[in-house]
C-alpha positions in Angstrom: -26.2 41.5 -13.7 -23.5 40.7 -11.5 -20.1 39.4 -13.2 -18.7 35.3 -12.8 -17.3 35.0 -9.2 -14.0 36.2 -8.8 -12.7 32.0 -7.7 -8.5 33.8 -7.7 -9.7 35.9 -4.9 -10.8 33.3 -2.4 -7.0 32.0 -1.6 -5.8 35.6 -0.6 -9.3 36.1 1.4 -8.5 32.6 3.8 -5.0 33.2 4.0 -5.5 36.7 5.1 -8.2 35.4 7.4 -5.7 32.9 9.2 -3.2 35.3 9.6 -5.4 39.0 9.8 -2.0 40.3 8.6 -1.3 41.4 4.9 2.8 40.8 5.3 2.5 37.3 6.3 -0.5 36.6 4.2 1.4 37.9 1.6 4.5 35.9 2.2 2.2 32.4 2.4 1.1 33.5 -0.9 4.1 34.1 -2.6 2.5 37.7 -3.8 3.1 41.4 -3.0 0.8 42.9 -0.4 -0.9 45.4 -3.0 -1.8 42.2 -5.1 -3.5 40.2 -1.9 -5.2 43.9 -0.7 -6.1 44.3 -4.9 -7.6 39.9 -4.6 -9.7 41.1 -1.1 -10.9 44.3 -2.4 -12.1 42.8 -6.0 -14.4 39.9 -3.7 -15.6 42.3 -1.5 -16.6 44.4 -4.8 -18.3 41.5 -6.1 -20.1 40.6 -2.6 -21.3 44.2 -1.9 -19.7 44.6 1.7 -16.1 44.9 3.5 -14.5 41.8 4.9 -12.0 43.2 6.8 -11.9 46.2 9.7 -9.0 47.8 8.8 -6.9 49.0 12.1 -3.8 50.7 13.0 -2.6 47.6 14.6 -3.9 45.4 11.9 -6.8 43.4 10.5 -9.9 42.5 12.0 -13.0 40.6 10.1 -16.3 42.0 10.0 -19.3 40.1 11.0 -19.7 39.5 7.5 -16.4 38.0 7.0 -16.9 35.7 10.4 -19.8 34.5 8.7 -18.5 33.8 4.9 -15.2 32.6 6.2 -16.3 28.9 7.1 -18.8 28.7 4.3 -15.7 29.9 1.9 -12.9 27.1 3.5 -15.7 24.3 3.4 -16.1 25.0 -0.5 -12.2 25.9 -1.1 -11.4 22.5 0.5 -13.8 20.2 -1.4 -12.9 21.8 -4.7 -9.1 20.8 -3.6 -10.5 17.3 -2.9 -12.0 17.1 -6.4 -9.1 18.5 -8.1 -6.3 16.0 -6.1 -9.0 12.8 -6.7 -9.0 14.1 -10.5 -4.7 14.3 -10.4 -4.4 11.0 -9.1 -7.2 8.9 -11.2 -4.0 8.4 -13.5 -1.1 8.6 -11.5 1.1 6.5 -10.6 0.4 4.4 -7.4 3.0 3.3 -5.5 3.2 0.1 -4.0 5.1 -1.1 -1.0 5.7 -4.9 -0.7 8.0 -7.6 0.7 10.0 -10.0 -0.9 8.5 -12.6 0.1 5.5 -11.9 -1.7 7.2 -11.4 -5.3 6.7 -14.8 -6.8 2.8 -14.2 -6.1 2.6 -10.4 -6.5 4.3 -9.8 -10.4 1.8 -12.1 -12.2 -0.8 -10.3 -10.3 0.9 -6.7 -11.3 0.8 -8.2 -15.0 -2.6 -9.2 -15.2 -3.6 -6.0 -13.3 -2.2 -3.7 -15.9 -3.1 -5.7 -19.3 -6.7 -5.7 -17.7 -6.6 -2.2 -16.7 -4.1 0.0 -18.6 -4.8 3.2 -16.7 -3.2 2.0 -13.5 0.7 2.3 -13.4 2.5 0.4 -10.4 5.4 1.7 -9.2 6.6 -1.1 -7.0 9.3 -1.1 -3.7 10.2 -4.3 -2.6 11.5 -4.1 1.4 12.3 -7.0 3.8 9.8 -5.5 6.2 6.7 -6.9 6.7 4.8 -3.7 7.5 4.2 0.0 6.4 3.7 3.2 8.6 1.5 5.9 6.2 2.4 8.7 8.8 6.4 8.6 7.3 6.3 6.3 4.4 6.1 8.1 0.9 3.1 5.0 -0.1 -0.3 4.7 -1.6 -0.7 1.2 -0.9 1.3 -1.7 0.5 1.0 -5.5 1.4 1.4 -6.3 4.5 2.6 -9.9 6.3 2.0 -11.3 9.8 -1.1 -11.9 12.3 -3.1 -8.1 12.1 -6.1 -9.1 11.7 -8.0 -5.8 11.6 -5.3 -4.1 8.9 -6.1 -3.9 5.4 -7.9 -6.4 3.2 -7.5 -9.9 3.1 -5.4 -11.6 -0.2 -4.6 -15.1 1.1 -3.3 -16.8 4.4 -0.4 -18.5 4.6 -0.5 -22.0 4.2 2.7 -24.2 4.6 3.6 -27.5 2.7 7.0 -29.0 1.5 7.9 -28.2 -1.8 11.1 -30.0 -3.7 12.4 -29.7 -7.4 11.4 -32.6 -9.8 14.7 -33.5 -10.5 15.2 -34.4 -6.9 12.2 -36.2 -7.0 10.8 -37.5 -10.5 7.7 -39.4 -9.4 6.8 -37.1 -6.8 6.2 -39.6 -4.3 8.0 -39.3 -0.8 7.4 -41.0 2.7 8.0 -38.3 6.1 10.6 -40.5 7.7 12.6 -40.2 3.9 13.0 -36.4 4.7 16.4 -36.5 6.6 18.2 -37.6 3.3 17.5 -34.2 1.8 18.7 -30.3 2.8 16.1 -29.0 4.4 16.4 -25.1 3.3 14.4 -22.9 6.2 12.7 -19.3 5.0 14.2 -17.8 8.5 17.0 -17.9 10.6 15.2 -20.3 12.7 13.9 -23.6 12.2 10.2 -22.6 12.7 8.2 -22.9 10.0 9.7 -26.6 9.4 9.1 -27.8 12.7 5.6 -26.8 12.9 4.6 -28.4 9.8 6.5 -31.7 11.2 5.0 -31.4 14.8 1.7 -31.8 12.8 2.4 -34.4 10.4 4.5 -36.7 11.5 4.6 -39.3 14.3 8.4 -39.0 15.1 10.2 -35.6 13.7 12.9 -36.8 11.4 16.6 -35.5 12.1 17.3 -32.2 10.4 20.9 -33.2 9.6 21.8 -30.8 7.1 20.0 -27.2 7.2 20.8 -24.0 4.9 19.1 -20.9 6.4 17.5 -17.9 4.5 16.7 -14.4 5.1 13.1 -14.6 3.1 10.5 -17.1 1.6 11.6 -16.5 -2.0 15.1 -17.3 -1.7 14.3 -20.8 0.2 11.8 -21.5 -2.8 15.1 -20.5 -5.3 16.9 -22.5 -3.7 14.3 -25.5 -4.0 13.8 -24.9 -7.5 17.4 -25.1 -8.0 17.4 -28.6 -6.2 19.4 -27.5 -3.6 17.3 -29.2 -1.0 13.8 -29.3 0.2 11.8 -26.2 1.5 8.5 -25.5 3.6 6.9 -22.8 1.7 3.2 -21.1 1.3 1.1 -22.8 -1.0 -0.1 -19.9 -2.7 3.2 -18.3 -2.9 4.7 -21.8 -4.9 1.1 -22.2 -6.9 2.8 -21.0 -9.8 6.0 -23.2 -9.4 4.0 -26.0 -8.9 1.5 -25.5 -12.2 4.4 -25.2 -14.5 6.5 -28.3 -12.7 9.2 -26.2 -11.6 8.6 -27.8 -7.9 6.5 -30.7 -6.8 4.4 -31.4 -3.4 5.0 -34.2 -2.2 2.9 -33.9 1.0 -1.2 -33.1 0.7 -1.0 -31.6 3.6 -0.6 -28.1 4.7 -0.5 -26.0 7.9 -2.2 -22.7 8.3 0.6 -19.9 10.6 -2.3 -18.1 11.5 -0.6 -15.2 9.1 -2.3 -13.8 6.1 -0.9 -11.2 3.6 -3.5 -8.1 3.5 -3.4 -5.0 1.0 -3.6 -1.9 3.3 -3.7 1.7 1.8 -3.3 5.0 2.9 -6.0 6.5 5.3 -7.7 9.4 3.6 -7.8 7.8 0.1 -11.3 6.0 0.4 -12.2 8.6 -2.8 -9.0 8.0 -4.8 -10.4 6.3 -8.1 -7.3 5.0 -9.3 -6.6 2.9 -6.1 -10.3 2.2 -5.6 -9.3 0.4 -9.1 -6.0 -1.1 -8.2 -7.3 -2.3 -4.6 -11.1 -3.7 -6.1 -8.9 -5.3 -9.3 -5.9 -6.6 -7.0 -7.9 -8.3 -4.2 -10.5 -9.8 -7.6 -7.1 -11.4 -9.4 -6.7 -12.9 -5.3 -10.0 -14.9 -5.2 
């Protein structure tokens, strides 16, 4: 009866394949060359026949060996799947995401890991709208702007006016009253304002007094703060709005023809913890 496979041998047998040297195969292995000869003769012990030709000017495989050694690195590299899928089912998963996407992202984060204790967030916030896998250090990220065909849809962006109570208790307010308030602008550019105007009002009121700002979140700040009046994303401000931190005082919303998605890394489709995080995030979105 023959004994349990020798599984410590396989990694010198590959390596030792790839290279059909013992010095470098050695060196990849971080072993002597006696101890990766010792691995290669204790599997071909175990397998009944020689691997390797052994030749003054080095190693050749057998026909043996040529015909194990694909069988061997298709096994050897779904046992590393298994074991990496099996590291990560509670690791941490780290999360790329812009600014502009906090006031709607943390509750989500919240109710994600009350729900589902297992999965830990650790999150990066960035100005950037986008992620690159290739060079980025990320498991997941959101993404802003028009890609239609990246990631997973969470919401499009919707804009609307949005103004602190105390600026405006009864909540009421007619388009051509506009120009008496600060109109605060998410960009350095008057964009986003002037295309919700262009589509709600007849005449476009005067912009007489503007503050600019680098993000979404700090124009909604701002607003809050009764600094002036902001265009914002409905969904972003849903929040602000329930707890009467900001009213609307405009039904009315345009659609940018943006949309924040959740993209994750390619290669991870088997990745249990961010099957979790991804099916959990995008449920908390509907």
């Amino acid at each position: 009866m023959r004994h349990n496979f020798p599984l410590n041998t396989v990694d010198a047998f590959l390596v030792t394949a790839k290279h059909l040297n013992l010095t470098r195969a050695a060196k990849e292995l971080c072993l002597t060359q006696g101890a990766v000869s010792r691995k290669i003769s204790t599997l071909e012990e175990w397998l009944g026949y020689a691997l390797f030709d052994r030749h003054a000017r080095g190693l050749h495989l057998t026909p043996q060996g040529c015909a194990l050694l694909p069988e061997l690195q298709h096994a050897f590299e779904n046992l590393l799947n298994v074991a990496n899928n099996a590291c990560h089912k509670s690791s941490v998963i780290r999360l790329k995401a812009p600014t502009c996407a906090m006031r709607w992202l943390v509750p989500k984060l919240v109710q994600l890991e009350s729900r589902f204790p297992e999965i830990k967030v650790a999150l990066t916030t960035t100005v950037e709208h986008g992620v690159n896998f290739k060079n980025e250090p990320f498991d997941a990220a959101i993404i802003f702007g028009k890609q239609e065909n990246t990631g997973a849809l969470l919401f499009e962006e919707q804009l609307t006016p949005v103004i602190s109570q105390h600026l405006l208790p009864d909540g009421a307010l007619m388009a051509e009253e506009l120009s008496r308030y600060t109109f605060l602008h998410p960009t350095r550019d008057r964009t986003d304002w002037s295309l919700w105007l262009a589509q709600n009002t007849d005449r476009t009121p005067a912009m007489n007094k503007n503050q600019h700002f680098d993000t979404m979140d700090l124009a909604i700040s701002a607003a809050i703060q009764g600094f002036g009046i902001a265009i914002a994303d409905a969904t972003l401000v849903a929040e602000d709005l329930r707890r009467g931190r900001l009213v609307q005082p405009f039904v009315k919303r345009v659609k940018t023809g943006a949309c924040y998605r959740l993209a994750v890394r390619p290669g991870s489709e088997n990745n249990a913890g961010l099957d979790a995080f991804k099916e959990g995030l995008l449920t908390l979105s509907e």
